[in-house]
Kinemage of the C-alpha trace (Angstrom):
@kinemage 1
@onewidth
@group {chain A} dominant
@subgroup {mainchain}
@vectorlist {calphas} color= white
{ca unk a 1} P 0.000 0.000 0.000
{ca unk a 2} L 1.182 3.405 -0.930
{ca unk a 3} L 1.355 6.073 1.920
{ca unk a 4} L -0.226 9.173 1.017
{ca unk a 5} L 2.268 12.343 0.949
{ca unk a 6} L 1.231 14.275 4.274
{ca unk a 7} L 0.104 18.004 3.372
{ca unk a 8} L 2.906 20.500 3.517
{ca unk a 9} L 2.369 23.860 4.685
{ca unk a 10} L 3.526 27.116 3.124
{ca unk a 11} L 5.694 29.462 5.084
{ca unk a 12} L 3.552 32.100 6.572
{ca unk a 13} L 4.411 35.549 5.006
{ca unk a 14} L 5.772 38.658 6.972
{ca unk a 15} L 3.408 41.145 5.362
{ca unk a 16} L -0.096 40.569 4.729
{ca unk a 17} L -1.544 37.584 3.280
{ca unk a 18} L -3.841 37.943 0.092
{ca unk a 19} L -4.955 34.634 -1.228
{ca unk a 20} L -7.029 34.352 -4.905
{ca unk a 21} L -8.520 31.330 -5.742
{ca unk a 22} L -9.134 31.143 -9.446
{ca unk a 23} L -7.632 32.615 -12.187
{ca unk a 24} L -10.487 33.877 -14.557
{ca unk a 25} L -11.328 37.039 -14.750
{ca unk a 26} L -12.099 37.664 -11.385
{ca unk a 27} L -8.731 36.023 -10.274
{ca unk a 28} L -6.314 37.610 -12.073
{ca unk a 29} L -7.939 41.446 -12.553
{ca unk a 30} L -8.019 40.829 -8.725
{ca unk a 31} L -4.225 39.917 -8.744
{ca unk a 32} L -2.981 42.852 -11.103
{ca unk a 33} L -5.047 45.156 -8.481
{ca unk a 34} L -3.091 44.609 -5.689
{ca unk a 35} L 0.137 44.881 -7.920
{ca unk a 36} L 1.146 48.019 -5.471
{ca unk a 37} L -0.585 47.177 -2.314
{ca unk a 38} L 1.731 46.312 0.781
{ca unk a 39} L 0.727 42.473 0.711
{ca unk a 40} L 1.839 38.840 -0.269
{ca unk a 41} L -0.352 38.276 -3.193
{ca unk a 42} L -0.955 34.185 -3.703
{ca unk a 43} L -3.209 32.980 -6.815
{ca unk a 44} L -3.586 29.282 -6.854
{ca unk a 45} L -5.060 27.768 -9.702
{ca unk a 46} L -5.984 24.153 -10.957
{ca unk a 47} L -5.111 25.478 -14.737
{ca unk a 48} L -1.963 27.048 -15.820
{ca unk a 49} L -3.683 29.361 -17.800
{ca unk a 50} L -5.887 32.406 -17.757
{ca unk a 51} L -9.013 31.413 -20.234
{ca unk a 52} L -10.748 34.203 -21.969
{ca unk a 53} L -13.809 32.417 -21.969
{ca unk a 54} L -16.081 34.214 -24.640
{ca unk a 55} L -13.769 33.320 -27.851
{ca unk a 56} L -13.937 29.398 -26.935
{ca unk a 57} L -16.146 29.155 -29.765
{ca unk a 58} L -13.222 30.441 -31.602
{ca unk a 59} L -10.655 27.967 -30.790
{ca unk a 60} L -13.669 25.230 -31.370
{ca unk a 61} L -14.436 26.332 -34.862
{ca unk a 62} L -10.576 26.955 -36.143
{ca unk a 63} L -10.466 30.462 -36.491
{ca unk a 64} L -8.107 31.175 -32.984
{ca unk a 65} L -5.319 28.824 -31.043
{ca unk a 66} L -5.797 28.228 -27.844
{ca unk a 67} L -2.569 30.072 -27.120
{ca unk a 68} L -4.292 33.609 -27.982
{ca unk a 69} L -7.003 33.184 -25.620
{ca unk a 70} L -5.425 31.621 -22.597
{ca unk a 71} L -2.162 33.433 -22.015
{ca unk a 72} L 0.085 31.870 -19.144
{ca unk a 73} L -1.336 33.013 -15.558
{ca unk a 74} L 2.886 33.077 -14.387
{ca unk a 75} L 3.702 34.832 -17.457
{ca unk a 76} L 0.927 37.385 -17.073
{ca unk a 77} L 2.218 38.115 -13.640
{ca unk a 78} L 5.777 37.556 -13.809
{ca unk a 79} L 7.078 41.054 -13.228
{ca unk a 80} L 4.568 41.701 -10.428
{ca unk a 81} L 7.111 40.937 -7.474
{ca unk a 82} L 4.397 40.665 -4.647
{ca unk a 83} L 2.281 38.141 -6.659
{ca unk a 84} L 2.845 33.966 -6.286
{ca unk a 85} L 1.242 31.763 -8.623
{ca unk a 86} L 0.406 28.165 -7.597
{ca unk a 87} L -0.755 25.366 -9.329
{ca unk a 88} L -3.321 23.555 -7.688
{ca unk a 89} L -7.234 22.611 -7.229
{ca unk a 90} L -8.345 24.117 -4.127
{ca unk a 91} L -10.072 20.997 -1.855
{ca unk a 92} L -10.382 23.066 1.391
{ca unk a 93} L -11.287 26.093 2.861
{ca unk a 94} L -10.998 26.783 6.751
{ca unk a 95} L -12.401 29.647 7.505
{ca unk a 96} L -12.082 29.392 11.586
{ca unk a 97} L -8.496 28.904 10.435
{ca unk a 98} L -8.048 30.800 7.743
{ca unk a 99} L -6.310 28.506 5.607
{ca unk a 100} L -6.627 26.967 1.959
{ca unk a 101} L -5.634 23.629 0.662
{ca unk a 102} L -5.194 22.762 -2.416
{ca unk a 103} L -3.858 19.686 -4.520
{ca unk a 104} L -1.139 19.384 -7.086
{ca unk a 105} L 0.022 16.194 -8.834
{ca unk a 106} L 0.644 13.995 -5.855
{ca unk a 107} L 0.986 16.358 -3.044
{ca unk a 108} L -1.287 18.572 -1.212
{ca unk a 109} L -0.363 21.972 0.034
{ca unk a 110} L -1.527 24.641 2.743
{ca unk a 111} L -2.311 28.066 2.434
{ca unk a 112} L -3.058 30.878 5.260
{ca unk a 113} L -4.441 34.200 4.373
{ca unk a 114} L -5.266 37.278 6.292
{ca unk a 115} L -7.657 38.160 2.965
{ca unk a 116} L -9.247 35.485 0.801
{ca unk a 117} L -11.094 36.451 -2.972
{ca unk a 118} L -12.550 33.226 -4.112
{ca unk a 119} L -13.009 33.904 -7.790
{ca unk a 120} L -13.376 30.151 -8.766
{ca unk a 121} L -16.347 30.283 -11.338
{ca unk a 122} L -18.346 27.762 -13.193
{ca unk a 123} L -18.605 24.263 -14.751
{ca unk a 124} L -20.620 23.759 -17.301
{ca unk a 125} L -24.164 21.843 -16.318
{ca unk a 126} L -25.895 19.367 -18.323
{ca unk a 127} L -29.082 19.516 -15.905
{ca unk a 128} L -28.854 16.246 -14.179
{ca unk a 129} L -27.576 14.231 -17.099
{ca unk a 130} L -24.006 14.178 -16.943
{ca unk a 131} L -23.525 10.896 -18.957
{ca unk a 132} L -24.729 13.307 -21.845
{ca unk a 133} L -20.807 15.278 -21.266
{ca unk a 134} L -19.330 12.375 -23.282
{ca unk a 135} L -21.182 12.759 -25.903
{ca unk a 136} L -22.287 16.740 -25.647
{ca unk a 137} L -19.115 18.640 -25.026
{ca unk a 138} L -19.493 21.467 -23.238
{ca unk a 139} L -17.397 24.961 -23.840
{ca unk a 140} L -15.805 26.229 -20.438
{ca unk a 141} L -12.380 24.994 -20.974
{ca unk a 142} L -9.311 24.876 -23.585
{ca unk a 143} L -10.349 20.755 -23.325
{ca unk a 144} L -13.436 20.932 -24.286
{ca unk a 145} L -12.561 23.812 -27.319
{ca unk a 146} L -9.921 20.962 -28.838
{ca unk a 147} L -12.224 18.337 -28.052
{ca unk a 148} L -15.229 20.112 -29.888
{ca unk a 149} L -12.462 20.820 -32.943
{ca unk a 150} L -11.832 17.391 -33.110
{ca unk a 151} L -15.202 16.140 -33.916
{ca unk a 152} L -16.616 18.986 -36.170
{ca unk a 153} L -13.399 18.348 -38.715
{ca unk a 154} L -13.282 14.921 -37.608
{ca unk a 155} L -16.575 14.849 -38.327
{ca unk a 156} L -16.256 16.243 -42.235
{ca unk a 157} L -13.663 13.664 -42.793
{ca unk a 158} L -15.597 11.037 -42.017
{ca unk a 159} L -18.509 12.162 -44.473
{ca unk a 160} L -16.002 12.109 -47.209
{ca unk a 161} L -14.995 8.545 -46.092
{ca unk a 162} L -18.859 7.675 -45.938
{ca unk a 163} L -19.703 9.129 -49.401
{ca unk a 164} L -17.037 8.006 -51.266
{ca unk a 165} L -18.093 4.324 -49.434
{ca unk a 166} L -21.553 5.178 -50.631
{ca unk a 167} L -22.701 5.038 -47.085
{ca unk a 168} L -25.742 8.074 -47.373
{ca unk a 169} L -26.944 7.721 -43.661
{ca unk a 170} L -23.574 8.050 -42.495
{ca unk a 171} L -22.638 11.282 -44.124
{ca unk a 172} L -26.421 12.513 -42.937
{ca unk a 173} L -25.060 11.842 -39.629
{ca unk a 174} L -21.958 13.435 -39.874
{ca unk a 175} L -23.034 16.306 -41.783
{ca unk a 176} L -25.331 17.526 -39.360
{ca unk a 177} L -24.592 19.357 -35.754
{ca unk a 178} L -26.606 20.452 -33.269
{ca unk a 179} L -26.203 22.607 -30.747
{ca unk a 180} L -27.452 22.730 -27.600
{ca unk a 181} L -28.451 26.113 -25.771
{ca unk a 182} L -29.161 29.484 -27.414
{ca unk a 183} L -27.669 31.969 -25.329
{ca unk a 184} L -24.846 33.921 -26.465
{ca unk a 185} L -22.019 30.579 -27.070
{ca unk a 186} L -24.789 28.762 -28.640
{ca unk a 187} L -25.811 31.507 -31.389
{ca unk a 188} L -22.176 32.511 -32.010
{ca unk a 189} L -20.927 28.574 -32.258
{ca unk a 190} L -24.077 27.693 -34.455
{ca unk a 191} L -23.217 30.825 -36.572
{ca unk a 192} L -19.915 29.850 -36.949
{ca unk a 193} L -20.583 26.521 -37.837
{ca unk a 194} L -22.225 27.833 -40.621
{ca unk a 195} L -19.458 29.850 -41.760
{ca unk a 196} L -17.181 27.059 -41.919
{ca unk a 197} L -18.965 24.581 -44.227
{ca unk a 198} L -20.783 27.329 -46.294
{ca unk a 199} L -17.329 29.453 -46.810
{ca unk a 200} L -14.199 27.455 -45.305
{ca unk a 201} L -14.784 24.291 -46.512
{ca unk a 202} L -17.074 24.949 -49.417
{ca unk a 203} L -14.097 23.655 -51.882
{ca unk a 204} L -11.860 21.444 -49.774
{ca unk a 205} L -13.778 17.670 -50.674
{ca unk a 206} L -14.247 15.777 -53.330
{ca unk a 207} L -17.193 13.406 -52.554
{ca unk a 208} L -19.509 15.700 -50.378
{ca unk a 209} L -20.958 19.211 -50.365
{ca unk a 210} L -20.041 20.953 -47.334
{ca unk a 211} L -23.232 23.955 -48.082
{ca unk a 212} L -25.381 20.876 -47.637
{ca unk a 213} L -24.515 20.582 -43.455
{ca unk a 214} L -27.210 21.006 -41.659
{ca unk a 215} L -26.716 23.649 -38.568
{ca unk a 216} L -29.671 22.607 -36.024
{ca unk a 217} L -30.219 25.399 -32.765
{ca unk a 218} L -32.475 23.925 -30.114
{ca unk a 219} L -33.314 25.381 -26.607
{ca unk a 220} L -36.043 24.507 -24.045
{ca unk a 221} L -36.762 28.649 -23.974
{ca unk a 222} L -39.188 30.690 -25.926
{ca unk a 223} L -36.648 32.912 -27.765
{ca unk a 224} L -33.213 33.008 -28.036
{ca unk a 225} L -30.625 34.961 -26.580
{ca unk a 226} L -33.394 35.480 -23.190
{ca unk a 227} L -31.229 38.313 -21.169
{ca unk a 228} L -31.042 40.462 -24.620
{ca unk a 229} L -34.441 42.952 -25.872
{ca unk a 230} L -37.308 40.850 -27.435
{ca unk a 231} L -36.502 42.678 -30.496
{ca unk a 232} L -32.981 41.601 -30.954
{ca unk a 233} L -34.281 38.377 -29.883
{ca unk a 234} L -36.239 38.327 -33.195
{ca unk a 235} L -33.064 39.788 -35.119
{ca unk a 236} L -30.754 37.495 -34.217
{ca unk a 237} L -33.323 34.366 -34.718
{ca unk a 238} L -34.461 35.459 -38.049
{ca unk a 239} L -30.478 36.362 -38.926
{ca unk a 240} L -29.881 32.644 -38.391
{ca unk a 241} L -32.590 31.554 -40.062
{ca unk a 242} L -31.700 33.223 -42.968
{ca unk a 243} L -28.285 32.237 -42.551
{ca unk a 244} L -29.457 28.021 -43.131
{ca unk a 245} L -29.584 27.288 -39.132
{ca unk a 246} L -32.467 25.463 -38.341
{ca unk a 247} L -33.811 27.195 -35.164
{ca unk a 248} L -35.733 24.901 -32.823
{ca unk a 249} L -37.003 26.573 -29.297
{ca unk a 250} L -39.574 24.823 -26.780
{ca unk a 251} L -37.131 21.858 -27.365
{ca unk a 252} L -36.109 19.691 -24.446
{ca unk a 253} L -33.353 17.459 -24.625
{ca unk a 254} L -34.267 13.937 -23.106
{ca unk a 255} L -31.512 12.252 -24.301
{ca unk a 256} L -28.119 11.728 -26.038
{ca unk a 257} L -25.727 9.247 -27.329
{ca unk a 258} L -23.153 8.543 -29.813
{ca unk a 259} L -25.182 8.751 -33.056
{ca unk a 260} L -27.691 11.426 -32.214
{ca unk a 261} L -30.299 13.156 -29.605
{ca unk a 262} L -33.385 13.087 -28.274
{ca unk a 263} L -35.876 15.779 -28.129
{ca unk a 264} L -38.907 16.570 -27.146
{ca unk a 265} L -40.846 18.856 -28.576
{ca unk a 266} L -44.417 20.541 -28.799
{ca unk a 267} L -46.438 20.189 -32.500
{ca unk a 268} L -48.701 22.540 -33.964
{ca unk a 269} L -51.921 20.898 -32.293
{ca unk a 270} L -50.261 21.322 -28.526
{ca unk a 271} L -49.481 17.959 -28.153
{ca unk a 272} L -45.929 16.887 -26.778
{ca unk a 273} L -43.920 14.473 -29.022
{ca unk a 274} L -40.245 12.787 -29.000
{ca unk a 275} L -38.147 13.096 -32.234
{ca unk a 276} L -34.622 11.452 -32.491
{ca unk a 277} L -31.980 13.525 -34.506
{ca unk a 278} L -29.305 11.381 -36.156
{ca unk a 279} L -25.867 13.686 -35.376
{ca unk a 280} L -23.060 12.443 -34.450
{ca unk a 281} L -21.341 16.054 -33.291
{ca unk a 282} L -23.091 17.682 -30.666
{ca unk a 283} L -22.008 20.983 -28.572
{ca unk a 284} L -23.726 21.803 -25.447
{ca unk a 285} L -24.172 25.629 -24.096
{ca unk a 286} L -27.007 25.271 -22.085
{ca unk a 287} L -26.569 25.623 -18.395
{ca unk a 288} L -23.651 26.316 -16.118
{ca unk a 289} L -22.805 25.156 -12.199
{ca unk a 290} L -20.977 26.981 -9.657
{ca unk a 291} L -17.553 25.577 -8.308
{ca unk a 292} L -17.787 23.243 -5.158
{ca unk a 293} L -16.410 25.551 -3.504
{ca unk a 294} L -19.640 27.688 -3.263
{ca unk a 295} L -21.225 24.896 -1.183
{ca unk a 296} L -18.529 24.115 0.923
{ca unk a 297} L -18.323 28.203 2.012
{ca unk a 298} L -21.734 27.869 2.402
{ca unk a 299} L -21.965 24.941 4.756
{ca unk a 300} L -19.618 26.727 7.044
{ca unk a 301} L -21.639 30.162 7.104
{ca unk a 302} L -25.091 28.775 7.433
{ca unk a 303} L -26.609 29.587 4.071
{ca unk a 304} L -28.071 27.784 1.312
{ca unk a 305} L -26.461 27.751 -2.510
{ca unk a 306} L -29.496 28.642 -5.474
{ca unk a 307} L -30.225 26.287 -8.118
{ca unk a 308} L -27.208 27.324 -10.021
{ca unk a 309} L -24.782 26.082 -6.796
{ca unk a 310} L -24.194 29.780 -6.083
{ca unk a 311} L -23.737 30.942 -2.552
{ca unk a 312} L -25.246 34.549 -1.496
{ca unk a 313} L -23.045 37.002 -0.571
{ca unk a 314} L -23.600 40.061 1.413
{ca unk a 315} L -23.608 43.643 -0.479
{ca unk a 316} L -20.110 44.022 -0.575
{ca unk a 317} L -19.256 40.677 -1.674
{ca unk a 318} L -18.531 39.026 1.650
{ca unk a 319} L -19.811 36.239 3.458
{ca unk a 320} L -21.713 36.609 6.641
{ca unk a 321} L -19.415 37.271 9.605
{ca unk a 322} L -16.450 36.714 7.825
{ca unk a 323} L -15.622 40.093 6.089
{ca unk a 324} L -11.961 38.944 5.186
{ca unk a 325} L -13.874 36.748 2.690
{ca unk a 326} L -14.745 37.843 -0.482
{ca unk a 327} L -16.778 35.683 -3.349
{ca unk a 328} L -16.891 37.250 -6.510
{ca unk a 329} L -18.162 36.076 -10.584
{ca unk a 330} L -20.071 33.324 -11.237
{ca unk a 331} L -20.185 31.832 -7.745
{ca unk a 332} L -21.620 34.498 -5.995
{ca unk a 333} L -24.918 35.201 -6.126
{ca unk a 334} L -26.230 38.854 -5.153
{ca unk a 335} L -29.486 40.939 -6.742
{ca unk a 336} L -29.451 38.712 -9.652
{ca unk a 337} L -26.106 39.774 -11.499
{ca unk a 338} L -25.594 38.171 -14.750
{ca unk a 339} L -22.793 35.794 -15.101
{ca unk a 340} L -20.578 38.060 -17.119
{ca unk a 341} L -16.892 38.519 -17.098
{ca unk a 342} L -18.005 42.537 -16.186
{ca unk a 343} L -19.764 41.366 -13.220
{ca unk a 344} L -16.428 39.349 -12.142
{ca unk a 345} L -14.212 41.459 -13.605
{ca unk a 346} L -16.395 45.170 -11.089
{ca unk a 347} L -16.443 42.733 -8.412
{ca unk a 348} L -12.715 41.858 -8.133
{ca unk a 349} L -11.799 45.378 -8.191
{ca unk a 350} L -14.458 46.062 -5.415
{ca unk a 351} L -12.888 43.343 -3.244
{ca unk a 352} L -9.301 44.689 -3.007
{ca unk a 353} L -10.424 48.491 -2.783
{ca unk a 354} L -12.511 47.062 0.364
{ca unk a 355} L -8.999 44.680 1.374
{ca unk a 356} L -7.064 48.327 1.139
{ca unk a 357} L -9.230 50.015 3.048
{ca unk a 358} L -8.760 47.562 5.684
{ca unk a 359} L -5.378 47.332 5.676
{ca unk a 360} L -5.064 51.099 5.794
{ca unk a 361} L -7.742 51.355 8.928
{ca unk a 362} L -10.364 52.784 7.120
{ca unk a 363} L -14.019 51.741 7.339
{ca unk a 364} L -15.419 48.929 4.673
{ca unk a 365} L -18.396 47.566 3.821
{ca unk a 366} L -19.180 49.396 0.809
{ca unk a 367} L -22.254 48.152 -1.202
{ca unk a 368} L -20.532 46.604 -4.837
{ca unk a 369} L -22.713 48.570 -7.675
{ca unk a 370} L -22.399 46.861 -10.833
{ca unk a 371} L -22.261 49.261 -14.086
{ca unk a 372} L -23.743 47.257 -16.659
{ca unk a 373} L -21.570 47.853 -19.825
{ca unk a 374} L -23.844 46.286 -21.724
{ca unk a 375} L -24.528 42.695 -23.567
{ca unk a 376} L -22.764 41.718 -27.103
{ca unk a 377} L -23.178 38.538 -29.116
{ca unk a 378} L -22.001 37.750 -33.326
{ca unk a 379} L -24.311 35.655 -35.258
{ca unk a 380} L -21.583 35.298 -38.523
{ca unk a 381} L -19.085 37.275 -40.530
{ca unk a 382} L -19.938 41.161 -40.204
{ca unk a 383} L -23.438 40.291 -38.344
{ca unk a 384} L -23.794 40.919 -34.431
{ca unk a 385} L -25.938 42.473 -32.337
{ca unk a 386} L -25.213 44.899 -29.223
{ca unk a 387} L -27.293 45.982 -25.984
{ca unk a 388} L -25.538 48.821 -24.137
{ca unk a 389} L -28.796 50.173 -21.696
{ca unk a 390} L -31.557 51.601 -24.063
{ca unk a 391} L -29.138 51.556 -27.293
{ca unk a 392} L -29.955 48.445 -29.282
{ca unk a 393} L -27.612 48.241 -32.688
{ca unk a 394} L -27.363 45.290 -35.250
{ca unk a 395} L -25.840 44.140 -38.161
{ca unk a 396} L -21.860 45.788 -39.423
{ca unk a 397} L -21.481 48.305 -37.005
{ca unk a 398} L -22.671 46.118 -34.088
{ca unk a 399} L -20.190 43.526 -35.144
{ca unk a 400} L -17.131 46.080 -35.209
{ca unk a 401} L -18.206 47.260 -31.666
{ca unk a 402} L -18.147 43.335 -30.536
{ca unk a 403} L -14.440 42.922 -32.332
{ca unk a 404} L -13.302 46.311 -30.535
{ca unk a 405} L -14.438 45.059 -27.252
{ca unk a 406} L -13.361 41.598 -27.145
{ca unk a 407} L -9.496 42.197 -28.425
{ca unk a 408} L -9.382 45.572 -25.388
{ca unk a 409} L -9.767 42.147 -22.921
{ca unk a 410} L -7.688 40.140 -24.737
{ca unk a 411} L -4.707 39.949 -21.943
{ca unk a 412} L -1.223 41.103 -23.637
{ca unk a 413} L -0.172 42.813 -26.896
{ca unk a 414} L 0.792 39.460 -28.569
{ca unk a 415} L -2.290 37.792 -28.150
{ca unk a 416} L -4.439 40.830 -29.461
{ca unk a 417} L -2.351 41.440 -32.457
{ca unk a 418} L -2.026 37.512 -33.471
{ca unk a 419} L -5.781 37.237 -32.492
{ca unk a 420} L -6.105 40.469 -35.055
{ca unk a 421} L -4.591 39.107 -37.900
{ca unk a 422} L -6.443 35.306 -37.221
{ca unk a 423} L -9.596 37.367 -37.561
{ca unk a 424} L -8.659 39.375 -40.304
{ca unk a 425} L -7.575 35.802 -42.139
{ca unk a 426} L -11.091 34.222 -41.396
{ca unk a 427} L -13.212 37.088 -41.763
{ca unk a 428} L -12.320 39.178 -44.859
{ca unk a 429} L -10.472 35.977 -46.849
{ca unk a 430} L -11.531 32.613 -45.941
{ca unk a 431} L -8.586 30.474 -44.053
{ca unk a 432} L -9.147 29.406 -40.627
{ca unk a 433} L -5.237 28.342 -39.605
{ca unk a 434} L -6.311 26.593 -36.747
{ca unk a 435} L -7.462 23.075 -38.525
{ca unk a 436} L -5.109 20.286 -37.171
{ca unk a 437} L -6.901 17.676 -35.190
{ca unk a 438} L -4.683 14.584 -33.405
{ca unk a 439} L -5.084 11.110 -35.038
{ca unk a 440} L -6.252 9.931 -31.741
{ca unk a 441} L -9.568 12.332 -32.339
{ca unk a 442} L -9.995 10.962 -35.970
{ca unk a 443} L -9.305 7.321 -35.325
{ca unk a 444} L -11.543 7.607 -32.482
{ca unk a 445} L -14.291 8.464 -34.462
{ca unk a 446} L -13.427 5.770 -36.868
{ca unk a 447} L -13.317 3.312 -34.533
{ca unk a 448} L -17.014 4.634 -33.587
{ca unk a 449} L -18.258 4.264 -36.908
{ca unk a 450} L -16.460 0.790 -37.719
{ca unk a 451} L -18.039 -0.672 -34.144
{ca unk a 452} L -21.389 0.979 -35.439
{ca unk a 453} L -21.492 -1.168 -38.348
{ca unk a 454} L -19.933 -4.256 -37.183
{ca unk a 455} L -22.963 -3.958 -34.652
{ca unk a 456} L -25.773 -3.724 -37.592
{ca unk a 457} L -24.232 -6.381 -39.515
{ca unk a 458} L -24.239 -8.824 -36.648
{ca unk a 459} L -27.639 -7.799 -35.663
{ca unk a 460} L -28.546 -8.499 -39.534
{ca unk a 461} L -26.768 -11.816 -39.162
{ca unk a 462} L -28.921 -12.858 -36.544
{ca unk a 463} L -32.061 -12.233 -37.384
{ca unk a 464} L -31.389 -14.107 -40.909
């Protein structure tokens, strides 16, 4: 029997202690805050990376590498001498002790702090029905973005394989994605998908058309895009529409496999009925789940997590007789913010003015006001819409607005001007560099499709 490596503890610090837990937005704008604060700044992470979340789609769909949109978290803060980074998935939090323990590789580690931001985020949620995750990727992480990229080239491969094989249910299969969730990732990744076999592809294969792929949107909601104005609601769905996606709300997904999904739908005479969609590439965006970390601050403060695994938070983002402790982004949960990288992004900055003040003997407790900068989403090349308060735009200029605003968050010169020039490839000529897939993806598939077969020709066998 192996013995377990016995937790080490981290020297305590002479000046203040700052821990961040997370490095999303939330984490790291909370980092680079505290750059010139008198403390001992420690960010521990389970990732290497800081993820810019919103251009996942991006990396999915070939148009961005994931190195553009997930610069290094120790490279970011290398030159900020009062800031650690440590990799490791936080396990514990003691809050009568004040410590944080986290996990790396084989060994476990200890962490006190004298101020703790937990900035940790979300998972993606499949509702109950996380067998569907094998077969439904989701899009919160650089893993599931190269996984997703896999299948949907992997997945135009094996079409041409099928056709030239003469195998016409196959390359139906294949040829056809759906897309699960139409909030802002779901319209931009259907959108996308769109782009790439109607202008990418359109003259890459031999034995298939790629403008015949069919693009299928489905959500259990009334309209897409819910948080956004019911008239760009009706913009955007009639956009996609128009663009070839087949657009498909009051659908419930009941279930998923290899080969296709499940839904269940509502017909023209009221009545509920089941219809089975042969895909074999599906991408889920519905839903998304707080870290574990909510609930295990919330068992210790006496407060329940929502629906959503989020624990409340007092006004200025701290828990409940513990005002060293500050929650901020998609776990907290306070007057119904959005879960928006400007909600974590207000709410990181909030927490260290509040940990200066405290450190420099000054009152806190300040109330966090969010300033809602508004709400952007693409729907294809030169086609976006943009809510900013009672200003509503569409179509070209809307787009440049969403390019502006996404590169100014982009985190380091390199990335934005690499990330400029991958756009500027993709959207004005049509080259997405970002194609290569792994043999192991392709194969994989392969192997899917051979096992498929072998199954229905041994079924055949039987029954004759």
């Amino acid at each position: 029997m192996t013995a377990q490596p016995s937790p080490t503890t981290v020297r305590p610090a002479a000046r203040p202690r700052v821990v961040i837990v997370g490095s999303g937005f939330g984490g790291l704008f909370a980092a680079r805050a505290l750059r010139r604060a008198d403390v001992d700044v420690t960010l521990i992470a389970k990732t290497t990376h800081h993820l810019f979340q919103p251009l996942l789609y991006q990396v999915a769909t070939g148009i961005l590498s994931q190195g553009e949109i997930a610069p290094s978290t120790r490279e970011v803060l290398a030159r900020q001498q009062n800031a650690t980074v440590l990799l490791g998935e936080v396990t514990g939090i003691d809050l009568e002790a004040r410590t944080v323990t986290a996990h790396a590789l084989e060994e476990s580690f200890t962490q006190p702090y004298d101020h703790l931001i937990v900035a940790a985020g979300a998972a993606q949620s499949w509702f109950g029905h996380d067998e569907f995750a094998e077969f439904a990727p989701g899009m919160k992480s650089i893993d599931d973005a190269l996984e997703l990229r896999g299948r949907i080239f992997g997945a135009f491969e094996l079409a041409e394989v099928a056709a030239a094989e003469g195998r016409h249910a196959d390359v139906e299969a294949l040829m056809t994605f759906v897309v699960v969730g139409a909030g802002p990732t779901g319209v931009e990744m259907a959108g996308q998908l769109v782009e790439l076999s109607k202008r990418t592809l359109a003259h890459d294969f031999r034995h298939i058309t790629t403008k015949d792929a069919r693009i299928i949107l489905l959500d259990a909601a009334p309209a897409v895009l819910g948080s956004f104005h019911p008239s760009l609601q009706s913009k955007t769905k009639a956009s996609l529409e128009k663009l070839g996606v087949d657009v498909r709300l009051g659908a419930m997904v009941t279930d998923v496999d290899e080969l296709g999904i499940t839904v269940k739908s509502t017909g023209r005479d009221g009545d509920p009925f089941e219809e089975r969609i042969p895909a074999v590439t599906k991408v889920w965006a519905a839903g998304v789940s707080a870290s574990p970390l909510a609930k295990l601050l919330a068992d210790q403060v006496g407060v329940e997590v929502d629906r959503a695994g989020r624990i409340p938070v007092q006004d200025d983002l701290t828990l409940p007789g513990h005002p060293e402790v500050h929650v901020v982004g998609d776990m907290a949960s306070l007057h119904n913010l959005p879960g928006v990288a400007q909600v974590a992004i207000q709410g990181a900055r909030h927490s260290v003015d509040e940990i200066e003040k405290a450190l420099a003997g000054k009152p806190t407790g300040a109330k966090f006001e969010y300033f809602d900068k508004g709400s952007m989403a693409t729907i294809s090349r030169f086609r976006a819409i943009a809510q900013i308060k009672s200003i509503r735009l569409t179509g070209f200029i809307a787009w440049l607005a969403w390019l502006a605003v996404h590169l100014v968050y982009i985190i380091g010169f390199k990335s934005r001007l690499t990330t400029l020039i991958s756009w500027f490839v993709s959207f004005i000529g049509r080259g997405r560099s970002e194609r290569t897939i792994t043999q192991q993806q392709v194969f994989g598939r392969l192997a899917l499709e051979r096992a498929r077969r072998e199954g229905d020709q041994g079924t055949s066998a039987s029954r004759s």
